[in-house]
N, C-alpha and C positions, 0 to 999 in steps of 0.2 A: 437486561436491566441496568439504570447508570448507579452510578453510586449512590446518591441520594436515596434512593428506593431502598436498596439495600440495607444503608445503615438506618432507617425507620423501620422495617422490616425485621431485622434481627435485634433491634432494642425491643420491639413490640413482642415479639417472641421467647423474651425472656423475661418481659412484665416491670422496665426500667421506664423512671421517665426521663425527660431530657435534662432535668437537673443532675438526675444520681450520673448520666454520660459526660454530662461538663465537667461535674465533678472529679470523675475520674482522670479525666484528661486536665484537668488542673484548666479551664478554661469557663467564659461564661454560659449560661443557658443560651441566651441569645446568641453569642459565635456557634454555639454549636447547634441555634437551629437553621441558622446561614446553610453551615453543611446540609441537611434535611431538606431546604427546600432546594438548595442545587447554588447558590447564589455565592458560596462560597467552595473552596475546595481545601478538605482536610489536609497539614501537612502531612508531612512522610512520617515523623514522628508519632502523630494522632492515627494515620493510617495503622501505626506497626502497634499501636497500643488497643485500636479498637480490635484487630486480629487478635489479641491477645485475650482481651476480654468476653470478646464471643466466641473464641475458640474456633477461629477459622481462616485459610489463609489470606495473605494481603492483596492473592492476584484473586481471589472471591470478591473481597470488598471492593475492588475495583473493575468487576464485569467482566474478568478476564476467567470463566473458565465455559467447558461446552454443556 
């Protein structure tokens, strides 16, 4: 799965939407649905904070596990 998927995925699974996510990240609805559809790429920053947020690590959110 690439990233994208992912961070829709585990926002949907815990019943957020993408405002309460930008919010979080201190960033717009719209940049953060850039991330969602792939068209942007979360900093490392927003990467270690979504990890944080959904409680899972940074090389998950990035399609890095087997």
């Amino acid at each position: 799965m690439e990233i994208k998927e992912i961070l829709k995925e585990e926002r949907k699974k815990r019943g957020l939407t993408q405002q309460q996510v930008a919010e979080y990240l201190n960033i717009t609805r719209a940049s953060y649905t850039l991330y969602e559809t792939g068209k942007n790429t979360p900093t490392t920053d927003s990467i270690i904070k979504l990890a944080d947020l959904y409680k899972v690590s940074t090389d998950y959110l990035l399609g890095r596990y087997s």
